[in-house]
N, C-alpha and C positions, 0 to 999 in steps of 0.2 A: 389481420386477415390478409392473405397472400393473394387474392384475387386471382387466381389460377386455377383454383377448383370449384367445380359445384359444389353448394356448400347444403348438408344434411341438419338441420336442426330438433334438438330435442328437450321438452322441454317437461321436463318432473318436479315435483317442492319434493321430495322425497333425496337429501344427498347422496345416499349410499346409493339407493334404485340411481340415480343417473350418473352418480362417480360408473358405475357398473357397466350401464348400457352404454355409455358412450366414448367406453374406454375399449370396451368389445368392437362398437363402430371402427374408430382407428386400427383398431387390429385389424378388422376383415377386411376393411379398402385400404389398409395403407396408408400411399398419399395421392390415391386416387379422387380423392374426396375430403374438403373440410369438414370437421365435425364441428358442430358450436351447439353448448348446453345454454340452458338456462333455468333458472326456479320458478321462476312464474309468469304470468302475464307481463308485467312489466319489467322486467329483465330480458324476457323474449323480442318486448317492441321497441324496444335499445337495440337492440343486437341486431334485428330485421332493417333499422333504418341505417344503422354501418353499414349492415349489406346492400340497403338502395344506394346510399350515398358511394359506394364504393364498385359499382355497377357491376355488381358480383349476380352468376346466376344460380337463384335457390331451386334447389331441387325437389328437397322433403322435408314437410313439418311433419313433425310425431310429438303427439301432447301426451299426457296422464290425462285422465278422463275427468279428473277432479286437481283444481290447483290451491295454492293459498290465496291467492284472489280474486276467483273465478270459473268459471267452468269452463273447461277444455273445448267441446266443441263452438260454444260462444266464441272464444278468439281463434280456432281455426277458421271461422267466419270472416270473422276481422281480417286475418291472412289472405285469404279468397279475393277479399275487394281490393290489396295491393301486390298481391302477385296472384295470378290466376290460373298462371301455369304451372303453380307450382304443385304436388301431390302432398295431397294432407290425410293424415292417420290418426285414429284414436287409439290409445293402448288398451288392451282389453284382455281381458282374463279367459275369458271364453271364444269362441270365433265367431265372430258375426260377419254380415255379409256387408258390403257398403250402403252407404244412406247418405242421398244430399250429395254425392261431390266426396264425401269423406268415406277413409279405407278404413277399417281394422286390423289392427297388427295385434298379433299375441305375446303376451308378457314373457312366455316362458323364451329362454334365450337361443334357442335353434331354428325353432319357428320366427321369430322374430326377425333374425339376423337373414334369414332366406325370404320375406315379407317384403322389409327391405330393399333388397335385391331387387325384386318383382316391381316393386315402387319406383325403382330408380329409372328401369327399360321401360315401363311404361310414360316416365316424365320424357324418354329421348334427347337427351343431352344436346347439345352442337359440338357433339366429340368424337371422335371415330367410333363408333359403337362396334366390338368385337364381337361374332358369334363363333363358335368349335363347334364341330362336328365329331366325334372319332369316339374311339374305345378308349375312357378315361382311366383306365389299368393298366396301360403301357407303360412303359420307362420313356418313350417316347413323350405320352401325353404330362407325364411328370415332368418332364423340362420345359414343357412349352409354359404349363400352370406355373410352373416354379417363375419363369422368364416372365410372365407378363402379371404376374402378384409382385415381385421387386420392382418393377419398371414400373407399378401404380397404373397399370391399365384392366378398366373395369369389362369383365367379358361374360360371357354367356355359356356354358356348355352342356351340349346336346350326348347324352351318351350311346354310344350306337354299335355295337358287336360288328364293327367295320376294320377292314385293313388298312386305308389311309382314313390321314387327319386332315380337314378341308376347316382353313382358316376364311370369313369372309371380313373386312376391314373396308368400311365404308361403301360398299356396294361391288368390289372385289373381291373375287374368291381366289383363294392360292391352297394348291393341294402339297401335304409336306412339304412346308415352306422352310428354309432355315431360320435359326434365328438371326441372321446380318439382315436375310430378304423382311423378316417380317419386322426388327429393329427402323430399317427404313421405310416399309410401310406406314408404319406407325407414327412416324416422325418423333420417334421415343427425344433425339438429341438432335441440338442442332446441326446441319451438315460443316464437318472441319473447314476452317477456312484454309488451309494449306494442305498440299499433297502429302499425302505417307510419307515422301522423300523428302520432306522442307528439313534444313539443317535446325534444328527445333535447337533452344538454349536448354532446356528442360526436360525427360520424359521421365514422368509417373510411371513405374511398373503398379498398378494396381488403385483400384477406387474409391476404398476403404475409407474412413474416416482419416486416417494417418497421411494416406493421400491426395485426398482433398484438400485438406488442412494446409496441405504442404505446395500443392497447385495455385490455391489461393494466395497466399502468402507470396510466390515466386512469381505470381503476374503480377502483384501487386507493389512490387519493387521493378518492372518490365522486361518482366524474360518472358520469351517465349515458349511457352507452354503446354506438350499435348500428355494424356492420361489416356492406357491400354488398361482397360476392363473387360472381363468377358461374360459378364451377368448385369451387373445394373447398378448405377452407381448407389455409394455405400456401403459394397461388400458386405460378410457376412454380420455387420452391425443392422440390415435391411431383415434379417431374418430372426431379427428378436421377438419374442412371444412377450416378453414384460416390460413396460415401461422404462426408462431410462431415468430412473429418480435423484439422480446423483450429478445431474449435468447442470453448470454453472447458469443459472438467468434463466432458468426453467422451474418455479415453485410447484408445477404442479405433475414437472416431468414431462418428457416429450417420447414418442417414436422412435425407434430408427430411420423405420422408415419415412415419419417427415423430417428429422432433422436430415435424412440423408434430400430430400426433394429441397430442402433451405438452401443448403450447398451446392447443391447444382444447379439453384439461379445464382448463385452467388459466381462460380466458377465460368457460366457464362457471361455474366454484365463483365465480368474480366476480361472473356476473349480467350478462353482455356479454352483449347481443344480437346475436342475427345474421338477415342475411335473405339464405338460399341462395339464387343464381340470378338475382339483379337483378345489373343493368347501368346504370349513373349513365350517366345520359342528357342533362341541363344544369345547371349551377351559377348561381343565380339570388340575388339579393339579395333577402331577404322586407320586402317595403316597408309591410305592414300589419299584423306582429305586435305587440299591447303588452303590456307588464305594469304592476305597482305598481312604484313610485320608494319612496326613502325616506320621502318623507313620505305613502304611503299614494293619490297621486295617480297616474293614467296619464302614460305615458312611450313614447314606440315606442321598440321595443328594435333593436337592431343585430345579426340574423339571417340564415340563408339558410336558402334552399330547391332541395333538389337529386330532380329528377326522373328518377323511373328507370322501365326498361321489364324485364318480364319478358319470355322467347323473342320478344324485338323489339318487343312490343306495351307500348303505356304503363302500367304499374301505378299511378303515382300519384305525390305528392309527398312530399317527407321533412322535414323540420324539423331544422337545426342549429344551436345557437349557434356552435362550430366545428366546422371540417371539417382532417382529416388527405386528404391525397392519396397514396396510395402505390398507386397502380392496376400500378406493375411496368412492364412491357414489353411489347410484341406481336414475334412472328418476324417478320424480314423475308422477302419474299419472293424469290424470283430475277431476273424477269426475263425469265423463255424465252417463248417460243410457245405458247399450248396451257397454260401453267405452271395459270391457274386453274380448266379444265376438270376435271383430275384432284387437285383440290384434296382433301386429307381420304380419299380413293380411288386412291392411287396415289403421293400430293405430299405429304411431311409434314414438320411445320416440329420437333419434338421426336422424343428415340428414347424411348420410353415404355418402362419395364423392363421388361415381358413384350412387347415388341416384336420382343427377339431371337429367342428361341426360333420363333417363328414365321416368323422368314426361312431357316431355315435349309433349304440347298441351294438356295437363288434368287440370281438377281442383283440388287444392291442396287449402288446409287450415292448416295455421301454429298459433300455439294458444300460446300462450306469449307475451311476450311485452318487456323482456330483450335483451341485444344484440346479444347472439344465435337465439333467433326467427328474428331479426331485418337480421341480417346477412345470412341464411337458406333462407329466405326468398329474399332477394335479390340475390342469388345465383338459388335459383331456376325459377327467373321471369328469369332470365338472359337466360337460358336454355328453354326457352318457357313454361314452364308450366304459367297456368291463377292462382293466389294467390291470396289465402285472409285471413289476418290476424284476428286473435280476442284474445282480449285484453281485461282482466278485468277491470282497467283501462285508464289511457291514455296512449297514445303514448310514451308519454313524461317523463313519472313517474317513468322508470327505466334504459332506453333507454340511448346511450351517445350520445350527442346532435349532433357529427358529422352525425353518423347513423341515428339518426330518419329523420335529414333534407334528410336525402338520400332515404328513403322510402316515404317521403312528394313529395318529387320529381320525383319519380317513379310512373305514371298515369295509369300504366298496373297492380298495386300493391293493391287492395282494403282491406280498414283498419276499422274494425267496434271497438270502444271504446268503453268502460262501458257495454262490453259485454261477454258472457259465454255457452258455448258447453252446451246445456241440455240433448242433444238423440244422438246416432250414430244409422242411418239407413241405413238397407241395401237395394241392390235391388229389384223390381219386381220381383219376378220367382226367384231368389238367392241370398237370405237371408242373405248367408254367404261374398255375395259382397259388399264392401262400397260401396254406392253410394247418401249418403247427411249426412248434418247433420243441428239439429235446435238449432237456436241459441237464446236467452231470456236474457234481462237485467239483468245485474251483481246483486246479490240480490234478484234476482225476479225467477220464473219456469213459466208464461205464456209466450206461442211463440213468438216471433218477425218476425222471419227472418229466411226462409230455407235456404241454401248454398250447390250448387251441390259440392259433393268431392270424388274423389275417393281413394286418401290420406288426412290421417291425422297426421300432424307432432306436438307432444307436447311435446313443449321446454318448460317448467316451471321449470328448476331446479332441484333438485337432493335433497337426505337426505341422508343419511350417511350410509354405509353398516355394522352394529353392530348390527343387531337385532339377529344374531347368540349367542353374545356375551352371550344374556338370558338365553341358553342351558346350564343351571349347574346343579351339581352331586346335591346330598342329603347335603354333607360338605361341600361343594363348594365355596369360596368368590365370590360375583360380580365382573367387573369392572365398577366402578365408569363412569357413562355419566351426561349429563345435559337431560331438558325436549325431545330436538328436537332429541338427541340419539348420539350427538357426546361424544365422549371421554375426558375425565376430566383428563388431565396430570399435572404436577409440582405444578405451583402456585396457580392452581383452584384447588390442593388438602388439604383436611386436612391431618397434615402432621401424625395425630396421626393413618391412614390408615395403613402405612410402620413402624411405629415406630420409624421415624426419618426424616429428610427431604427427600421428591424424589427429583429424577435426573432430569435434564432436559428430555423432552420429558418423562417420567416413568408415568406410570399408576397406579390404586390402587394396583394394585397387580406386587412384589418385580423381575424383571427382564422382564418384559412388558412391552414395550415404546410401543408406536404412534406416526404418521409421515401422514402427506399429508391430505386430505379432509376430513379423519374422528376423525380428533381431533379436539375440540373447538378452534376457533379463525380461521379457514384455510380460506386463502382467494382465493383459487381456481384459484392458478397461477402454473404453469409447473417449472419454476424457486423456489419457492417457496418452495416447495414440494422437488426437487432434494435436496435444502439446505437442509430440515429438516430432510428427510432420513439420511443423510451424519452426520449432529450435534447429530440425537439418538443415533448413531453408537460411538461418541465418548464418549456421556452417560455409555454404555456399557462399552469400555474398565475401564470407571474409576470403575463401577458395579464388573466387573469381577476381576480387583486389590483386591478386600476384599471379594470375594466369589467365585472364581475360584475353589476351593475345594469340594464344595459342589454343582457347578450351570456345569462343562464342566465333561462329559464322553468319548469323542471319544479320547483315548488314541496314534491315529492316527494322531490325529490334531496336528499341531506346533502352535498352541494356548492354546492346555492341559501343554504340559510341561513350555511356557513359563509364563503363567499367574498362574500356581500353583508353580513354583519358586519364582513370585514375590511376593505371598500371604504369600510364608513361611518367607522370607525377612520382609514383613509388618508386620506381623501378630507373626511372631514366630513357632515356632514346632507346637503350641495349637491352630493354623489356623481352625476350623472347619465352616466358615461360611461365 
């Protein structure tokens, strides 16, 4: 137990009823909130006294009404005489009203998961308690939801056919707030212990798994090190809808989004820096940084500088000796008519996990045919929304065979093949409303087929986030990409780029590596990506063995003196490079 969050307890003899519900939990808070299962009373009073001994505070018991040894409200009794504040619920099939101290939650999974919720504001945490005010169909109100569901911060929202959005944050109201102002209200991260400007040994383009991995790893040998994210650490691995079942020392599978909260304690007890909400804006060679040489004499060192902008606008520059790139991915987009009017308000490129819930009884069209759309899609019938697929192809054509038979199987699920979004349309009287879209033979623009929707979710994948990488000076070298824009490291380079072979993971240009989805070859695994964060990182040390002289300035770092000792060792007095 991480001792960090309120912690939700639930507790069924039923495995599947609580594999279920408390797999749902995790999704809806994230890593807002621990979840801890258990099967019966005595599993339960194990697990309660971790949490006293561990001065963890509980938030929610939710029993089965009936256990294998016992009756449920009996030991939320029990609960009551050792934490009293905390909110206890019986599962119930029906709606009943409270009785005694104890709540009713309903079995069925929408009611329940908004029960919850209700359970949670009423216990009042000692945590920022967030409330929203605004019209929750903005593209507006969609980034803020988006921003503070990654960031694991639990909020409230009021919906209100209003022009602004009134945030209040511990008894503070801020009226369209950004998100840098409301990242620092919130005290999402810790405040960086160095200026924008510190000659940094290190900077993370990106906070992704591949990222982190690779931040950890690089203070962990001590370099100094800051990480530029503009959403919330984890990157798009924060916005997975299923379990992570494939991740090492995990038997029962973890989150994104808590393994991504494990690593950014991890990232802190290091002393990694972070700056939420910047945006790498150009990759620049710093042509007039210098420091001391071995003998005590000036040397220009072999530096960059990468410029970032906050909510669009320039914040200023950054200092690295190297840079890691692992910026992830951007959605792609479709293609239709109309597609970026309803952009964020209608048009959405991830299914964010409290997404479901909120479709339910509407029509939703999810357009892909890999197994994010296949999976979104089954996750959202599940939750009552009416789906329908469309698919440029078949089903079948990219789909992994478990999953397509499972959406063949699903009769509430409708699947058009060899098909293509041409229009997004809005309402009658409100233009700005989805409310259809037409769909026309793959290949073809004459209509086929309307389809009522008032979302639209478009999983098709992703291309690589370097199109920054373009932004060069007058001087400037490129880095090397291939046609689709990923990153061309090691052995897809000519080696005559560096003047010698590159490192593993190195880029065309001498102290730049890549890590995770935006280098060639990435296969878009979370495992994957932590490895190759971690193996650039040792790229680097062998880099910095023979250029520690000219590539580390923070004079503060115990990686300045040790890697320029070692360089004089290698290298000799006449070390300059």
């Amino acid at each position: 137990m991480s001792g960090e969050q309120p912690v939700v307890m639930l507790v069924h003899s039923d495995p599947w009823k609580r594999l279920e519900l408390s797999r749902e939990l995790e999704t809806w808070y994230g890593g807002g909130l621990e979840i801890v299962a258990a099967s019966d009373g005595e599993d339960a009073r194990a697990a309660l006294k971790r949490v006293k001994d561990s001065r963890q505070r509980l938030a929610i018991v939710v029993s089965a009404d009936k256990l294998t040894d016992g009756d449920g409200s009996t030991f939320l009794g029990e609960v009551h005489d050792s934490f009293p504040d905390a909110e206890l619920a019986l599962l119930s099939a029906k709606g009943k009203a409270a009785k005694d101290g104890i709540s009713f939650v309903p079995e069925a999974l929408v009611p329940f998961l908004k029960s919850i919720e209700e359970l949670f504001f009423d216990w009042h945490p000692a945590l920022p308690e967030v409330e929203v005010t605004g019209d929750a169909t903005t593209e507006r109100a969609y980034q803020l939801r988006r921003f503070l569901l990654l960031n694991g911060v639990l909020y409230r929202w009021d919906d209100q056919k209003v022009a602004d959005i009134t945030v209040k944050v511990s008894g503070k109201t801020l009226v369209n707030p950004t998100l840098s102002r409301l990242s620092r209200e919130l005290k999402l991260i810790p405040e960086a212990r160095h200026r924008l400007d510190h000659p940094y040994d290190l900077v993370v383009v990106g906070g992704g798994p591949a990222g982190m991995s690779a931040a950890v790893n690089a203070a962990a040998i001590g370099l100094t090190v800051l990480v530029i994210e503009n959403e919330a650490p984890g990157g798009e691995a924060v916005t997975s809808i299923n379990v992570i079942e494939n991740y090492l020392g995990f038997p029962e599978g973890i989150l994104g989004s808590r393994l991504a909260q494990s690593a950014l304690h991890q990232t802190n007890r290091l002393m990694v820096d972070w700056q939420p909400t910047l945006t790498a804006g150009q990759l620049l060679i710093d042509e007039e940084m210098e420091g001391p040489g071995h003998d005590g004499q000036r040397v220009k060192l072999n530096r960059y500088k990468i410029k970032v902008l906050e909510d669009k606008e320039y914040k200023g520059a950054v200092s690295a000796g190297m840079v890691l790139l692992a910026g992830g991915q951007r959605p792609n987009v479709q293609g239709g008519e109309n597609e970026g009017s309803f952009r964020n308000r209608g048009v959405y490129y991830t299914v964010l996990p409290n997404d479901a819930p909120r479709e339910k009884g509407k029509n939703v069209v999810i357009v892909g045919g890999g197994d994010s759309a296949g999976q979104a899609a089954l996750l959202l019938d599940k939750h009552g929304a009416h789906v329908t697929m469309v698919i440029r192809k078949k089903l079948r054509d990219r789909m992994a065979g478990a999953l397509a038979d499972q959406i063949c199987f699903t009769k509430s699920i409708a699947v058009l093949e060899n098909s293509k979004v041409i229009k997004y349309v809005g309402a009658q009287g409100d233009e700005k409303r989805l409310a259809q879209v037409d769909i026309a033979d793959t290949g073809k623009k004459v209509l086929r087929a309307t389809v009522n929707a008032t979302s639209v979710y478009v999983l098709i994948g992703g291309s690589p986030n370097t199109e920054w990488l373009d932004r060069i000076g007058f001087t400037q070298k490129k880095i090397d990409k291939d046609k689709g824009g990923y990153i061309k490291t090691d052995v897809y380079l000519d080696a005559k780029k560096l003047e010698r072979n590159p490192l593993s993971f190195e880029t065309s240009l001498p102290g730049v590596f890549a890590a995770g989805d935006t280098r060639i070859g990435s296969l878009r695994r979370v495992g994957q990506a932590v490895g190759q964060g971690a193996a650039a990182v040792a790229s680097m040390d062998s880099y910095l063995k023979k250029n520690a002289v000219k590539v580390l300035a923070d004079q503060a770092s115990p990686a300045w003196w040790h890697y320029r000792n070692m360089a004089y060792l290698w290298l000799g007095p006449t070390a300059e490079h």
